[in-house]
Every structure is written in C-alpha cells, then in structure tokens.
N, C-alpha and C positions, 0 to 999 in steps of 0.2 A: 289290370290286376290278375294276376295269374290262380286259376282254378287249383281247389285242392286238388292231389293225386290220389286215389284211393285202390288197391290194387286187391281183388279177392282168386283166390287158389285151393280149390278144390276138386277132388276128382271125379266128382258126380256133379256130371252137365244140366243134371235137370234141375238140380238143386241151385247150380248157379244161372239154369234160368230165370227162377223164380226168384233170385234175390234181382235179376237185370230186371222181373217187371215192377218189384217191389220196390226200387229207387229210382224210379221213372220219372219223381218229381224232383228228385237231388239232380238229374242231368245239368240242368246251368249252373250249377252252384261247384257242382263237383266232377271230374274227369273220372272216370271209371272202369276200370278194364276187368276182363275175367281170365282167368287162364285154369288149367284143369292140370297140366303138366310145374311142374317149381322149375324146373331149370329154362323153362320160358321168359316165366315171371322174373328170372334172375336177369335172362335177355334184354328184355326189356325196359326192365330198372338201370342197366350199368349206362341203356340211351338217356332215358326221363327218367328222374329218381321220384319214387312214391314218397308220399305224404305218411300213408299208414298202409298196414297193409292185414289182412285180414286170413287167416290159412287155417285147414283143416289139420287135426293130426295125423290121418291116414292118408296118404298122397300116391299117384302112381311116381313108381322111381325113387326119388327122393323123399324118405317122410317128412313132416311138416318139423319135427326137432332139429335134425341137420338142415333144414330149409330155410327154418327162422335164424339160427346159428348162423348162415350164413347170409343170410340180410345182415343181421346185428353187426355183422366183419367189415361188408363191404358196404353198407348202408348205415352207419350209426345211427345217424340222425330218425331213421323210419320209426314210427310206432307200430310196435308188434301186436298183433293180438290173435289168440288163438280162436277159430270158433270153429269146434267140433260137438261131436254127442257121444264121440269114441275116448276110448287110455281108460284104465284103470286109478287108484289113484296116484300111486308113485306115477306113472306116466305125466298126471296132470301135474304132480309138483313138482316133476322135472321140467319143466314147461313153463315155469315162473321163473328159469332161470336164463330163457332164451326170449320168452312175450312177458309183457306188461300187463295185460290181463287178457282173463278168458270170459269167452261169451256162450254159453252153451246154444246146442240146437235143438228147437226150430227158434230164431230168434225174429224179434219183430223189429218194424224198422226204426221206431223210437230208440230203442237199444242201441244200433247201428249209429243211428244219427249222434244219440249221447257219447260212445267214445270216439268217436271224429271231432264235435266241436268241442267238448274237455278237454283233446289232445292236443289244442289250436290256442285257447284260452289263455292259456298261463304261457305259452311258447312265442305271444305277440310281446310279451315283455321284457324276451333275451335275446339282447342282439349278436351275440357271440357265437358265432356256428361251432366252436373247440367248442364251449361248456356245453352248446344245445347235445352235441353227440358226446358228449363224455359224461354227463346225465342218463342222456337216454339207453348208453350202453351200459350202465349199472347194475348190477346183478345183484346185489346185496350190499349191505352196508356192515364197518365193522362192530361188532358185538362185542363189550366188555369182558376180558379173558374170567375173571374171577366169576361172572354171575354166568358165562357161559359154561365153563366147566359146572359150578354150581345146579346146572337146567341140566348137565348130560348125565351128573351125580343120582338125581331124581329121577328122571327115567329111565334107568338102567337097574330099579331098586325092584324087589319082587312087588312092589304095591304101589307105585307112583300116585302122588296127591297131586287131583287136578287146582286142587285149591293151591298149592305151593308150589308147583307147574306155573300157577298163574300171575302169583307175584312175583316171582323169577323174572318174567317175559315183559311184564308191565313195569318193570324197574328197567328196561333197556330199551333205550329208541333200533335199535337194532332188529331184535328177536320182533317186539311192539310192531315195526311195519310191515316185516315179510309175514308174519301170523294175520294182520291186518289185510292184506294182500291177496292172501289163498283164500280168506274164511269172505271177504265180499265179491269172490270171482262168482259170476252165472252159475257156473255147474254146481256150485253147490247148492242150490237152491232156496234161498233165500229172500222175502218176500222185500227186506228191508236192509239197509246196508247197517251193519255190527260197527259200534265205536267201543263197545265195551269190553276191553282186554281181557277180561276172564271170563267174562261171557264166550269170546271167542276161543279162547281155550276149549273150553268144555264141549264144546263143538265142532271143534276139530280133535279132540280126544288125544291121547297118551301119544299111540302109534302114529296117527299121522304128524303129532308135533313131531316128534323124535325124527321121520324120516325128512320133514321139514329142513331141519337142523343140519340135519347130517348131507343131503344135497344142497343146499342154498349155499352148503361152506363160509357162514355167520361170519367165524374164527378169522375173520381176513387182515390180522396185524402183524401178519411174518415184515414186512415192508417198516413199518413206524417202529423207531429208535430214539431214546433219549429224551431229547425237550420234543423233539413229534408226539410223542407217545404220550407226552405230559398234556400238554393242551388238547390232546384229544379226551384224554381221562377227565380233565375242566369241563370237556366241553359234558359228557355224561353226567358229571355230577350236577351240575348249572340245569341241564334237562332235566332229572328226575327233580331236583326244589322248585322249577316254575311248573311242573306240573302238580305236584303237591297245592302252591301258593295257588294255583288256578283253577282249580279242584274245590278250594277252600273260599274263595273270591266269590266260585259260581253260585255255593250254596249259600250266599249270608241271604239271597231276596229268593233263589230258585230251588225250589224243590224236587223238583224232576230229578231224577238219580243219570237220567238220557243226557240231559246237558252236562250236570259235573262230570260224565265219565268224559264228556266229547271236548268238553276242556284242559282233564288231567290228557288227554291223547294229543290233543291239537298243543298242551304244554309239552309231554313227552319229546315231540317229533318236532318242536321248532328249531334245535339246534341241527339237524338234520344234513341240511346243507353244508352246515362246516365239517359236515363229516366225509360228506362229497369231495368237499376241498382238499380232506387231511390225505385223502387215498391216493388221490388224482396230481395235485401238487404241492408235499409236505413242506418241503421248502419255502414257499412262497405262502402257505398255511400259515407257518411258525413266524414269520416276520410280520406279517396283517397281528395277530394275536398276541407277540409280544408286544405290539402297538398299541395296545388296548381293542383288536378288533373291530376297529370304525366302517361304519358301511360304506361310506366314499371310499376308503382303503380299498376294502373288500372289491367293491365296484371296478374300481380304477385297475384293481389287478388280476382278479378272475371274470370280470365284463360282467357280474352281478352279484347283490349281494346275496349271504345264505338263505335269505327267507324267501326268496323269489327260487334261488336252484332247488332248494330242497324241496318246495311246494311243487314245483312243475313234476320233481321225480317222485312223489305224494301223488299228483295228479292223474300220470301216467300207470303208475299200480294203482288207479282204481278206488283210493281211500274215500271217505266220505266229504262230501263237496262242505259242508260248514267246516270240517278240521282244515280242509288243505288251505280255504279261505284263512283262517284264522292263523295259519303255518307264515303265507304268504305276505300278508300286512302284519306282524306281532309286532315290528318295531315301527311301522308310518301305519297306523292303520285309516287316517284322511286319504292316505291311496284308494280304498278299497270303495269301489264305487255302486257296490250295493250296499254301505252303510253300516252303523253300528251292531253286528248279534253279541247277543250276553256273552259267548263261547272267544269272539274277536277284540272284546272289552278285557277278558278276564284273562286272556294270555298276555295282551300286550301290558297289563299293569302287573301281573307278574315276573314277566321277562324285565321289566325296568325296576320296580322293586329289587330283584336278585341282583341286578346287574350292578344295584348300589355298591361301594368300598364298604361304606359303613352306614348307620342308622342316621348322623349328621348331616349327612351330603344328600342335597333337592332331588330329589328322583325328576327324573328329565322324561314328563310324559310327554304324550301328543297331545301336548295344551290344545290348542283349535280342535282337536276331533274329541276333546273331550267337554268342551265349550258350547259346540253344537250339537251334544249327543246331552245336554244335561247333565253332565255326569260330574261336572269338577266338587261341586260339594260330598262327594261322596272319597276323595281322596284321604282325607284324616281318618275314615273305617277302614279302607282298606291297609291303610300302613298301619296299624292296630294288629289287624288281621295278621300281615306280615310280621311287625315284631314279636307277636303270640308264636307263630309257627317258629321262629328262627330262638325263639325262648326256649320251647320245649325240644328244640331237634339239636340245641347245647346242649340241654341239662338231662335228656332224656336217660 
C-alpha cells in the first residue's frame, strides 16, 4: 500500500527542522520531504506527485501564492494548505483561493495530523481521479445573482448591518461556505470551529466580508444559460427549505442553539455538490436532474453522487467534521459508520421531506437506519413539523 505524500516548503531551514523532528513518528505511515526553495518542490512533484502539501506564504523566489497556484494547475488533485504566521488579511483571503485551508504558526503536530487524515477521509470514497481533481481545484462555488448583489447592496451602504449582512450569507450555500472557510481557518484564532453563520459574520466583520466577496469572485454564473441556470436556482431554493425544515427538526427534543445552527448549515450546504456538478459539467448536470436527480444517475455519470463530492470539497476547506458528516450521508445515512447524530438524522429527514412532489406521496426514508436508530416512531412529528413549515412559507 502506497504511503501518503506529504510535501512541506518553506524558507526557514530551522523551522523545517523542527517540524522533520516533530513527525518523527508519522515516518512509516507517511513519506515526507522538506524543500525550502518552491521551484524544487515543483521538481519533484512533476516525478512523485504529493498527497498534500503544506507552504509557507513568504518563500525565497517564488511566493507561496504563485507557488500554490501552480500546484493547483499542475497538481489538481494535491491538498493545499497554507501554514504561515505572515500576509496581512487580504493576503490570507487571497489565499483561500489557491489552499483549502490555513494553518497558522507555530503549529502542533495534532494539527498536521488532523488536515492529512480529513484530507484522506472522505477521498477513500471517490474513485474518479476527473471529480477528485475537479473538486479539489474549486475555488468557489456559485452564489445566487439576486442575494449576491443583494450582500454587495449592504456593504457598500454608509452603515452596513452585521445583522443583515448575516441573513444574506446564510440564505446562500455559496457565500455560507467561503465565509465558513476563512472564519474556521488557524490564523484566525479561534478556540473552537464556528457553525453559526452569523456568528461568523460578526467575526469576520463588514470589511473583511466585502473583500471576501470581491476576491473569491462568488458571482461565477457568466457560464449557466437557460434550463442550467434553472436547476441550479432548484437547487438554492431546495437548500435554504431543508435547512430551514432541519433547523426546525433539530429543536422539537434539542435545545442547544449549537446543534440547530449546525443542522440549518449541514441543511444549507447539502445541495452543494450539485453545484460542483452544474460548474464543471452543465450538460450532463441538466439531464441527471431533468431525471429526477437519482443518485445511481448521479453516480453512474459524474463517478459519485453530490453528497459525497460536495462533503469531500466541505471537508477540504476545513468545515466542521459533524456538518461535513451530515453533508456526506443526508440521503444513505446507514453508510455513515460512526452512527446516528441528531445534526445527521435531522438533514436527512429534511432533505426527503422537501424532496416530496407533494404532502401524499411516502417520503422515502432510510427505513433500516431509522429502524436501528429508534427513530421510526418519531416520523408522523416530523412530517407535522414539515407541513407547519410549508403551511406558513405559502401563506406567509
């Protein structure tokens, strides 16, 4: 079985001593090279291609933004990650558009170890080397035209609401993961990873949302035309009601405001992956979804379906491990082999609820995984739950 590649580049030798004594124990596990120059590390990759790769942003020669840049070109498939203690912040949030997440310095080697095997995780389950690297080169996803204008309306105002800033962003799987993205990277220091979208607003503030925006280039639907553009619009509206419904699901037994938010976010961002799809192959988008969207469809013709692409590029920026989980199983959740969370229960009976034609027709759960989770007697409350919501979001 072949060793991970793990490749770190920076241009202080000592520092890359001390990370060569620091993973002294990873040796059998993982292949490891240091280089202190990028256009080495480039060398060397074009022989053995790295697994992940690990760069500073000040580099001699080349800095670490053109550096990664060109991994991303000639290495799609590599996982990026920055780990520096240098940039300003536009530097750092340029930087979200060439790594997948940042790790600040000095970092410890739990750290290291966690975005190595996260990056491994979800990536055992795609056997398609075009989706693994047409994922992993993702830069953004697109953002709804109306609520994006909408967000650049607000902060361009002499007195931007963080509060209205916040439901902006939170209405859009879009805006939702790149602000998700920046606000759980290291550098910014943070004890604990943010599921709360307006929490995470307010914490990344006016200014840096806005230059967010404006480098991440959101706006990416010059490409989608006609019936593309339609089913992609499906697919936002279909997000924001399973996270709504899932939001609503999580609080009938849980009280915690942590899990409803981490449900409406793991609902937000499970359509996700079809949005991967709609960028990358619209064509072959619109014919799976004028189908009804079937995941053997999906399967059989982008080599996985959206809940598995979208999670792995969830997984890869960094998001919080119960959402991406909950991203990743929302429609088989018996795959999911650490088990039932409330947050994993509450998107997948959302997501099939919504997915109903109408209030008649069986909603088609994961009978067996709701068999042995206890949970089937609990199905007549949640479609209650569901026809309340879809009551008030007619009549409202």
């Amino acid at each position: 079985m072949r060793r991970r590649k793990i490749v770190f580049v920076d241009g202080d030798e000592g520092f890359l001593a001390g990370i060569r004594r620091m993973l002294r124990p990873f040796r059998g596990e993982w292949e490891i090279d240091f280089y202190t120059w990028p256009e080495r590390a480039l060398e060397a990759m074009a022989v053995d291609r790295a697994d992940v790769v690990f760069s500073d942003l000040r580099l001699p020669g080349m800095n670490g933004i053109p550096f990664l840049e060109e991994v991303r070109r000639t290495h799609p498939d590599t996982v990026r990650v920055v780990l520096s203690g240098a940039g300003d912040q536009i530097t750092r949030i340029r930087s979200t558009g060439v790594a997948h997440q940042y790790l600040a310095k000095p970092c410890e080697p739990g750290e290291l170890e966690w975005a190595v095997r996260r990056a491994a995780a979800l990536r055992s389950h795609l056997n398609d080397m075009q989706l693994i690297e047409t994922i992993a080169g993702t830069k953004s996803l697109p953002s709804a035209p109306t609520l994006y204008h909408e967000l650049l309306e607000e902060l361009r105002t002499d007195d931007p609401s963080l509060a209205r800033v916040g439901a902006i962003v939170a209405a859009d799987p879009a805006m939702t993961a790149k602000v998700l993205q920046v606000v759980n990277s290291a550098y910014f220091g943070l004890r604990r990873q943010v599921s709360d979208i307006r929490q995470a607003v307010t914490l990344l503030g006016t200014d840096m949302i806005m230059a967010l925006v404006l480098s991440a280039h959101l706006y990416s639907l010059k490409s989608l035309r006609g019936e593309e553009l339609e089913y992609v619009e499906a697919v936002w509206r279909k997000s924001l009601a399973v996270a709504q419904l899932a939001r609503a699901i999580e609080m009938i037994d849980v009280s915690t405001r942590v899990l409803a938010e981490e449900a409406y976010l793991a609902g937000i961002l499970s359509g996700c992956g079809k949005l991967v799809f709609a960028l990358n192959w619209p064509e072959e988008f619109v014919q799976v979804e004028r189908s009804g969207g079937d995941v053997e469809q999906e399967r059989a013709t982008f080599g996985s379906d959206h809940a598995l692409a979208g999670a792995y590029l969830l997984s890869l920026w960094g998001l919080p491990d119960d959402v991406v989980e909950a991203v990743a199983y929302h429609r088989e959740p018996s795959r999911c082999a650490a088990g039932a969370s409330s947050v994993l229960v509450a998107v997948h009976v959302a997501s099939v609820l919504e997915a109903r034609p109408d209030t008649l027709t069986p909603p088609e759960f994961d009978m067996p995984f709701l068999k042995d989770a206890g949970l089937r007697p609990r199905i007549g409350q949640w479609m209650a739950v569901a026809d309340e919501i879809t009551y008030e979001r007619e009549f409202a």
